[in-house]
C-alpha positions as CSV (number, residue, x, y, z in Angstrom):
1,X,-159.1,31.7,-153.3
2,X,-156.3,34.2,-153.0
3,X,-153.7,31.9,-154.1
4,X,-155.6,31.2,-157.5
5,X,-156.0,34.7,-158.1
6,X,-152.1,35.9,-157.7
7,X,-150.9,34.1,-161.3
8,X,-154.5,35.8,-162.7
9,X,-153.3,39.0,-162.0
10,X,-149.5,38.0,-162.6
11,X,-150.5,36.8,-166.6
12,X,-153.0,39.9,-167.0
13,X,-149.9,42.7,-165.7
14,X,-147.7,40.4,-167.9
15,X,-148.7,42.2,-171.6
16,X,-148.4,45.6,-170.3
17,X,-144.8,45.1,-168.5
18,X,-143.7,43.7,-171.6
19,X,-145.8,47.2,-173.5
20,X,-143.5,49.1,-171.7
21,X,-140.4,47.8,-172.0
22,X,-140.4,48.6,-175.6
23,X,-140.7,52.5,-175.7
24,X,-138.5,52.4,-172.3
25,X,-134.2,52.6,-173.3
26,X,-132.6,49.4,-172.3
27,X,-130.3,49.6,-168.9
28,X,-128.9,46.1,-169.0
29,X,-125.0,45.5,-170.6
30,X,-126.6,44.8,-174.0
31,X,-127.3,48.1,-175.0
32,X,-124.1,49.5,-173.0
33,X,-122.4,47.2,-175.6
34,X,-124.3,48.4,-178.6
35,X,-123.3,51.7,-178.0
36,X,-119.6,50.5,-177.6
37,X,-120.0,48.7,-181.3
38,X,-121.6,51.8,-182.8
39,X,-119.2,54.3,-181.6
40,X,-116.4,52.3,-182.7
41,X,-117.6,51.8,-185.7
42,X,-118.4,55.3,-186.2
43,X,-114.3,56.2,-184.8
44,X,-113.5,53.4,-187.5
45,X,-115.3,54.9,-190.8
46,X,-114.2,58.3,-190.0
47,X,-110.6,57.4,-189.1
48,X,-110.8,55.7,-192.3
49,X,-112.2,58.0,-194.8
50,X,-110.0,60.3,-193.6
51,X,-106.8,58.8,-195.0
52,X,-108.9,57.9,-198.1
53,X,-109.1,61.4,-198.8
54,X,-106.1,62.2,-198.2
55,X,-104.1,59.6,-199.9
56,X,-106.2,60.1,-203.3
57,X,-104.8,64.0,-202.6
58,X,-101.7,63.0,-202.5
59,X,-102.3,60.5,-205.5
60,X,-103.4,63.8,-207.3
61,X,-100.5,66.2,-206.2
62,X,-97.9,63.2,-207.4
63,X,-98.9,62.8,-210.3
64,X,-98.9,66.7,-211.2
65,X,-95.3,67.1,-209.9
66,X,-94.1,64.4,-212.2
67,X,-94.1,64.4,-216.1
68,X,-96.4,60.8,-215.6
69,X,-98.6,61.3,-218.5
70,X,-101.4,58.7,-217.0
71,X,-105.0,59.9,-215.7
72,X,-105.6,59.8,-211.8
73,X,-107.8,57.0,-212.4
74,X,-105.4,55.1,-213.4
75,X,-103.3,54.6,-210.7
76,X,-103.2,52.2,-208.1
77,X,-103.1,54.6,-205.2
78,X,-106.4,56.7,-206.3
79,X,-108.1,53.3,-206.1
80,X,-106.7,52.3,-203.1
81,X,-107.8,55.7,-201.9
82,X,-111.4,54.8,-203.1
83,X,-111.2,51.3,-201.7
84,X,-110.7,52.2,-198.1
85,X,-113.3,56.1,-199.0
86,X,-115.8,53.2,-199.2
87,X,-114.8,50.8,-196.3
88,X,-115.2,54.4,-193.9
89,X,-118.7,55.0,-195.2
90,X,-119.7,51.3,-195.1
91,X,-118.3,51.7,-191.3
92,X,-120.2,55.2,-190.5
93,X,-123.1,53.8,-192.1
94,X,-123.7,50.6,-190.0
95,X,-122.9,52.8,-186.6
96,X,-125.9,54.0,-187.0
97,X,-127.9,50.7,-186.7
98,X,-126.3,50.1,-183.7
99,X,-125.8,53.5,-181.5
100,X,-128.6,56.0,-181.2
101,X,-127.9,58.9,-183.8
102,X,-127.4,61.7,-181.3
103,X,-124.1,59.5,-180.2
104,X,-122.8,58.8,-183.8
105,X,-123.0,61.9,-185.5
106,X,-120.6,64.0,-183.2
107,X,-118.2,61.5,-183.5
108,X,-117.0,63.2,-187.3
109,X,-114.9,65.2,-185.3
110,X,-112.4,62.0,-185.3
111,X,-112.0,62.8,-189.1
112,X,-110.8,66.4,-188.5
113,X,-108.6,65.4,-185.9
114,X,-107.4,62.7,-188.2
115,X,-106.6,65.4,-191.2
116,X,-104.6,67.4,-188.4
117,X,-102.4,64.3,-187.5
118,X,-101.9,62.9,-191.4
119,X,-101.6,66.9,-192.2
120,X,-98.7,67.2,-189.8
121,X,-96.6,63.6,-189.8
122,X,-96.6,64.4,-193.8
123,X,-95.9,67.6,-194.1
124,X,-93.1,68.6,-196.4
125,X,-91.0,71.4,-194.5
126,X,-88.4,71.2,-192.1
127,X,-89.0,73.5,-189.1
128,X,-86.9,74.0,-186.0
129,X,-88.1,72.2,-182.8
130,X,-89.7,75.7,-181.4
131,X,-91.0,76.9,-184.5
132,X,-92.6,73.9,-184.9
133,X,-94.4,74.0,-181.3
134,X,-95.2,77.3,-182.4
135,X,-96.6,76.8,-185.8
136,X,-98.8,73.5,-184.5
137,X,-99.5,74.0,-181.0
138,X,-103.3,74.9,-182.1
139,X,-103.6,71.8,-183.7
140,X,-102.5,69.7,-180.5
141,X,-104.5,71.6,-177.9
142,X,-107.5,71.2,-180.3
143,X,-106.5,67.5,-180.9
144,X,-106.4,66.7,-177.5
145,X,-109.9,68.7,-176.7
146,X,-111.7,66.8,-179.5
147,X,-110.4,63.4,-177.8
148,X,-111.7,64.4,-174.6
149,X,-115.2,65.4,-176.3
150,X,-115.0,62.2,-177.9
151,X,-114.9,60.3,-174.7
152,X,-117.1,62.7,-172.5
153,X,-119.7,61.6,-175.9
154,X,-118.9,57.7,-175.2
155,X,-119.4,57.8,-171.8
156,X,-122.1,59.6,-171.0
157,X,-124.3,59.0,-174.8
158,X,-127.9,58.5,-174.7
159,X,-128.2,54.8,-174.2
160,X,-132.2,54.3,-176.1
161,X,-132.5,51.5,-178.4
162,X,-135.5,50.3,-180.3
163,X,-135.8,47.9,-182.7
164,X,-136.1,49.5,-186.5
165,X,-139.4,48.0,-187.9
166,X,-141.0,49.5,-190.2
167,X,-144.3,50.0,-187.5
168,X,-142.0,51.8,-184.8
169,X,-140.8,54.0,-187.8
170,X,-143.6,55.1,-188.8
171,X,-145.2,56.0,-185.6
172,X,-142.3,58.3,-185.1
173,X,-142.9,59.7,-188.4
174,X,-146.6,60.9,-187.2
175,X,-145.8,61.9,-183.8
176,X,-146.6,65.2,-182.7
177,X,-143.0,66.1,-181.7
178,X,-141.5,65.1,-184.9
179,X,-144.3,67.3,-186.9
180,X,-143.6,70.5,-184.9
181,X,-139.9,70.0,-185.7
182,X,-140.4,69.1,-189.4
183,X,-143.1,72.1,-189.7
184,X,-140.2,74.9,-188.0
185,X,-137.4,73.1,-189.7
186,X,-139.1,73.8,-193.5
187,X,-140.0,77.4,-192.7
188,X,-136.6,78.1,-191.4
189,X,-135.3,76.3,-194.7
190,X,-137.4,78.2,-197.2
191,X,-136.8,81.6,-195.2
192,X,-132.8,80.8,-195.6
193,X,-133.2,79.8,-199.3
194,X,-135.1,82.5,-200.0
195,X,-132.4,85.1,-199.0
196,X,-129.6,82.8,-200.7
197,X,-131.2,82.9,-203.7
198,X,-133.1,86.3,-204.6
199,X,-131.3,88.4,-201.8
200,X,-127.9,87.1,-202.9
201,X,-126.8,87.1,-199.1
202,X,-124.1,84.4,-200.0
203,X,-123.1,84.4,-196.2
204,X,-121.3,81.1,-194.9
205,X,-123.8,80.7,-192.2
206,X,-126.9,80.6,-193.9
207,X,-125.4,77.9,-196.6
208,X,-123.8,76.0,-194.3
209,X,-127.3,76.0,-192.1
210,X,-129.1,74.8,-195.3
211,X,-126.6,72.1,-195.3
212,X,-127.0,71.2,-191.7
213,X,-131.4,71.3,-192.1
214,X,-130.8,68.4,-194.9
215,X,-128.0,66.7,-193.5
216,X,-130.4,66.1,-190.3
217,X,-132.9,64.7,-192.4
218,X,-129.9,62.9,-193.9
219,X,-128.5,61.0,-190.8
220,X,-132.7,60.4,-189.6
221,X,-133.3,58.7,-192.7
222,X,-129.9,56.6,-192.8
223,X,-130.6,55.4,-189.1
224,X,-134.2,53.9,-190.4
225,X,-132.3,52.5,-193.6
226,X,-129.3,50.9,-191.7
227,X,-131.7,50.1,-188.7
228,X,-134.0,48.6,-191.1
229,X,-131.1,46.1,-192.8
230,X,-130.3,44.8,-189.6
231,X,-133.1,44.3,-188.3
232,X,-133.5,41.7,-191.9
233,X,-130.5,40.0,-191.4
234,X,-131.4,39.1,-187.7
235,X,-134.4,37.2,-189.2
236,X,-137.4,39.8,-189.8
237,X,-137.6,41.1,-193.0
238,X,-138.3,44.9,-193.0
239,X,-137.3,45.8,-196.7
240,X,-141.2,44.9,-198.5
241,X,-142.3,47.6,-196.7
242,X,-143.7,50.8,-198.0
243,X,-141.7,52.9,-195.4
244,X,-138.0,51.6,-196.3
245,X,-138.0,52.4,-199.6
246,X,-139.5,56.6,-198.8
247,X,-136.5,56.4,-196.2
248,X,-134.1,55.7,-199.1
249,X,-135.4,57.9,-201.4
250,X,-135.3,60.6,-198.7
251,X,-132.4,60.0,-197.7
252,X,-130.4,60.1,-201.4
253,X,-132.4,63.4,-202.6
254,X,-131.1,65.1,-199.1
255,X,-127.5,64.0,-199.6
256,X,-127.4,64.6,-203.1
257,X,-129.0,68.0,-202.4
258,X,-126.5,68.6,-199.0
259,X,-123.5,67.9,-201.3
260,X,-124.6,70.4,-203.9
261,X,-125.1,73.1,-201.3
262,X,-121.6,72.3,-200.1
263,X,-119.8,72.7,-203.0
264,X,-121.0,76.3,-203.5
265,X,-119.6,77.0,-200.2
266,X,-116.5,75.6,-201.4
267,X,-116.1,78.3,-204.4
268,X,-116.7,81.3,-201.9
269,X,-115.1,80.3,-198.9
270,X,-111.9,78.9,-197.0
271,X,-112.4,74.7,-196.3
272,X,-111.2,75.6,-193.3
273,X,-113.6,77.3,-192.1
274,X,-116.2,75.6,-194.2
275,X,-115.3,72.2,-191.5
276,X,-115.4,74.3,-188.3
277,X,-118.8,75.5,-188.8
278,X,-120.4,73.1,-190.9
279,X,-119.6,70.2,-187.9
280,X,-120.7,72.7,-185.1
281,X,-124.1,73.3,-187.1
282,X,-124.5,69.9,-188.9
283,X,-124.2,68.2,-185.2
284,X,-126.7,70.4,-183.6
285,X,-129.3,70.4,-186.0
286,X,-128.5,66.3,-185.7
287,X,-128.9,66.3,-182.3
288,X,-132.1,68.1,-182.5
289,X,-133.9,65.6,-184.9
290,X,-132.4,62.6,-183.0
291,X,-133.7,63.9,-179.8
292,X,-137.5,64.8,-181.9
293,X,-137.6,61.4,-184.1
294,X,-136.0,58.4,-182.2
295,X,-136.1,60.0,-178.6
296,X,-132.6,59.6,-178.1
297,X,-133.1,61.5,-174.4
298,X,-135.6,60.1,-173.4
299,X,-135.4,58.5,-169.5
300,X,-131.6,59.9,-169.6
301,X,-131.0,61.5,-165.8
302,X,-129.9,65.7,-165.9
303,X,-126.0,64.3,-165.2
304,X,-125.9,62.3,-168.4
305,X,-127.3,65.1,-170.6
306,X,-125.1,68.1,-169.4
307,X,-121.9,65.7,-169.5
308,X,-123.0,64.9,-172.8
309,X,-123.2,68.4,-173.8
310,X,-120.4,69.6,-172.3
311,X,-118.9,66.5,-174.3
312,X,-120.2,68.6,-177.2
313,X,-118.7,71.9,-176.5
314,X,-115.3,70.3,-175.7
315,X,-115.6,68.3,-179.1
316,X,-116.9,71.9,-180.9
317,X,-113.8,74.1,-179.4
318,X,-111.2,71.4,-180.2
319,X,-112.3,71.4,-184.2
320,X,-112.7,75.0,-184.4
321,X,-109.5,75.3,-182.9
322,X,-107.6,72.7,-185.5
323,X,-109.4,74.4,-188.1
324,X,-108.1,77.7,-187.2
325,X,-104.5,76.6,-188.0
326,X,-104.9,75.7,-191.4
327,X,-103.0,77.5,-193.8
328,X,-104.9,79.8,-195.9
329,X,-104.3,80.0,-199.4
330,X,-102.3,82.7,-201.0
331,X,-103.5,85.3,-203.2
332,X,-102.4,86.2,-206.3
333,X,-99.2,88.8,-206.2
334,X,-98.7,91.6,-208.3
335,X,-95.5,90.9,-209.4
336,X,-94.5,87.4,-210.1
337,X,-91.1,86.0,-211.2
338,X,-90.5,83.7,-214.2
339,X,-88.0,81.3,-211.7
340,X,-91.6,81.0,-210.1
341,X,-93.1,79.7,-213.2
342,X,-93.1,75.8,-214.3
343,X,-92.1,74.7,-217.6
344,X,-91.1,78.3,-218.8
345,X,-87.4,79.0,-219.8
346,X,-85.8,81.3,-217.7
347,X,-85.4,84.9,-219.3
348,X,-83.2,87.1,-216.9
349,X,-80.5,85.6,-214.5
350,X,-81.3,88.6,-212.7
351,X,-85.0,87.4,-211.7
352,X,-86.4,90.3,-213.1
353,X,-90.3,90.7,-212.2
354,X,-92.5,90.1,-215.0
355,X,-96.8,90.8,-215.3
356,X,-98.4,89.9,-217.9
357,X,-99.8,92.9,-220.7
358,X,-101.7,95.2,-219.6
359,X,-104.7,94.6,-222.2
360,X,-104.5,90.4,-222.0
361,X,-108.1,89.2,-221.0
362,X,-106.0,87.7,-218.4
363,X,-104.3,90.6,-216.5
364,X,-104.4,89.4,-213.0
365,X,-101.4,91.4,-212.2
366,X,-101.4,93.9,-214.1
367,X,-101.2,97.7,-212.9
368,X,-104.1,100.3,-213.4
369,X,-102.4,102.7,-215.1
370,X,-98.9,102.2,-217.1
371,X,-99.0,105.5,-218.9
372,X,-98.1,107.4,-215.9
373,X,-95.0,105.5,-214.7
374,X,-91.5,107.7,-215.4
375,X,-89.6,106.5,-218.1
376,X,-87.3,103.8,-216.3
377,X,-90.4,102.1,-215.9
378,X,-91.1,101.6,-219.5
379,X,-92.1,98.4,-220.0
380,X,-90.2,96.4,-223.1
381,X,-92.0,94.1,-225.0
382,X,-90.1,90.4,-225.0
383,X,-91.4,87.7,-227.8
384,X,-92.5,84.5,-226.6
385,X,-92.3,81.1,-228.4
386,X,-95.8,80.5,-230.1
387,X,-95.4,76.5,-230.3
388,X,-94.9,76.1,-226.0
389,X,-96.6,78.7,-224.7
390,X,-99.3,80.1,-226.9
391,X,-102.3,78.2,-227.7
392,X,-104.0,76.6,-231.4
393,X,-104.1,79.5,-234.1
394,X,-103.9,82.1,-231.5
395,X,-101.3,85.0,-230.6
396,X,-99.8,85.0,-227.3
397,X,-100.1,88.1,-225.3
398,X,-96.4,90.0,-225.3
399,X,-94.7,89.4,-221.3
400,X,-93.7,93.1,-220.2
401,X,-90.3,93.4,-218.1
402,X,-89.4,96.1,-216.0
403,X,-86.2,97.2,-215.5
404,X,-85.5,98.7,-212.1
405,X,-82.6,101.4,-211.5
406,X,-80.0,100.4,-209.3
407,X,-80.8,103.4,-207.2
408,X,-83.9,101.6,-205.8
């Protein structure tokens, strides 16, 4: 009797060991091994799109050194620039059916770390061996901290996969956690657009938050697309359902809105700081809806989440610090000197400085008030050659030169 009721009990225990195992994160090799395909992937794409960038920058700054009269688009290095932009994103993008998000979406620091390393092997100047050090040795100590992050995030990532089906989607998107974080996340977001728009309070932190409340959305909604796609090719088909398709729409409008947001940070502020705290802000706010949506912590141990934060904060100080060396651009000076600028004859051997008249719509550099200045500082009026350097049917503004006495 006891014997026949052991595999009873063994076939009624059966359905709910197998219950749990999917909302449980794997612990076998499999999923170790996912994680190692994701985050190389991810290392890939961003390494990638990285030189992308900056050899279509380079395409650009070639072709206005030289008298080629050809577009940008037409040369071969722009679309081989374009070529390998898209084989980065095609590599960031699958990461994320592989790796939980929380894992993949720090890694972006490789692509600052990247710029600092293509930024420094090409860079134009000769500099002594100490001025050099000097001059760069920012950019190594925060190279070599965001490496560390990088592998502090490797090691010790959340290790939770589940299977991207358009039923385990959607029962995230209704779960209570993920409707608390969505509710906070659009108050926040219309509190911050509300000052950026009728307050004017064009401050790089609340832009660069808006941009780090979509771009959570952003990477949530590409995980369920990519997730979604692989989950096809391994055999079920997951794209006739209702779910895939808001995920893609979601996920376009967010970027497309993300990107717009980002470029009128651009016009006010230094890219350089634009990077630093966009990726501190971007990641945390990713990390946040990972952890809400897909669970990404859930059964990790106390060890594996502060490594992985600390992981974090390493990765954070070494982009800040890369960041901080960039050179900042240079502001118009008062006085500039014809030698100075392109395709103008030069007017004095002397190098005379020249500013342009006082009453031009287009005075950046000239003075407040002329009338005052003694009379060795009377400016003389100098014609300029209408057919190079004035445009169609219109005048020229007169250059001013003025003469300095030898006594200064």
């Amino acid at each position: 009797m006891e014997g026949g009721n052991i595999p009873s009990l063994q076939l009624q225990q059966l359905p709910l060991a197998t219950a749990a195992v999917s909302v449980q994160p794997h612990t076998d090799s499999f999923s170790y091994k996912e994680n190692l395909i994701g985050a190389l992937l991810a290392i890939f794409g961003h390494l990638v799109s990285s030189i992308a960038l900056n050899l279509q920058k380079y395409s650009h700054i070639r072709l206005a050194g030289s008298k080629d009269p050809r577009a940008y688009f037409r040369t071969k290095m722009w679309w081989s620039g374009l070529f390998l932009l898209v084989l980065g994103e095609l590599g960031v993008f699958s990461s994320y059916a592989f790796a939980p998000l929380s894992l993949i979406v720090p890694l972006s620091a490789v692509s600052v770390v990247a710029s600092a390393i293509i930024g420094i092997i090409f860079i134009k100047e000769k500099w002594k061996p100490k001025e050099f050090l000097r001059r760069y040795v920012l950019s190594f100590v925060g190279c070599g901290l965001a490496v560390v992050g990088t592998y502090l995030l490797v090691t010790f990532g959340p290790n939770s996969h589940e299977k991207m089906t358009a039923e385990n989607i959607t029962r995230h998107l209704v779960s209570w956690p993920f409707l608390l974080y969505m509710l906070v996340e659009i108050i926040v977001f219309c509190l911050l657009l509300y000052f950026y728009k009728e307050r004017n309070a064009n401050y790089i932190v609340i832009i660069l938050l808006l941009v780090a409340l979509l771009g959570s959305m952003t990477v949530v909604t590409v995980k369920a697309v990519a997730g979604m796609i692989l989950v096809s090719i391994q055999g079920t088909l997951q794209l006739d359902s209702p779910i895939f398709y808001i995920m893609l729409v979601c996920m376009i409008a967010t970027a497309i809105y993300q990107a717009t947001f980002l470029a009128q940070a651009s016009q006010l502020y230094d890219s350089a700081q634009i990077s630093s705290i966009g990726y501190i802000l971007s990641t945390t706010a990713a990390i946040s809806a990972g952890a809400t949506f897909y669970l990404d912590f859930m059964g990790e141990d106390v060890l594996h989440i502060c490594m992985f934060a600390l992981g974090c904060l390493i990765a954070f100080l070494g982009v800040f610090l890369i960041t901080r060396n960039r050179k900042k651009p240079v502001p118009f000076e008062p006085y500039i000197s014809m030698d100075a600028m392109p395709g103008m004859q030069n007017m004095h051997d002397k190098g005379i400085a020249v500013q342009p008249d006082l009453k031009a719509s287009f005075s950046y550099g000239a003075l407040e008030n002329n009338d005052s200045m003694p009379e060795i500082y009377t400016p003389a009026t100098l014609p300029i050659v209408q057919e190079q350097h004035g445009s169609r049917g219109v005048s020229a503004p007169p250059y001013r030169v003025l003469e300095h006495s030898k006594k200064e």
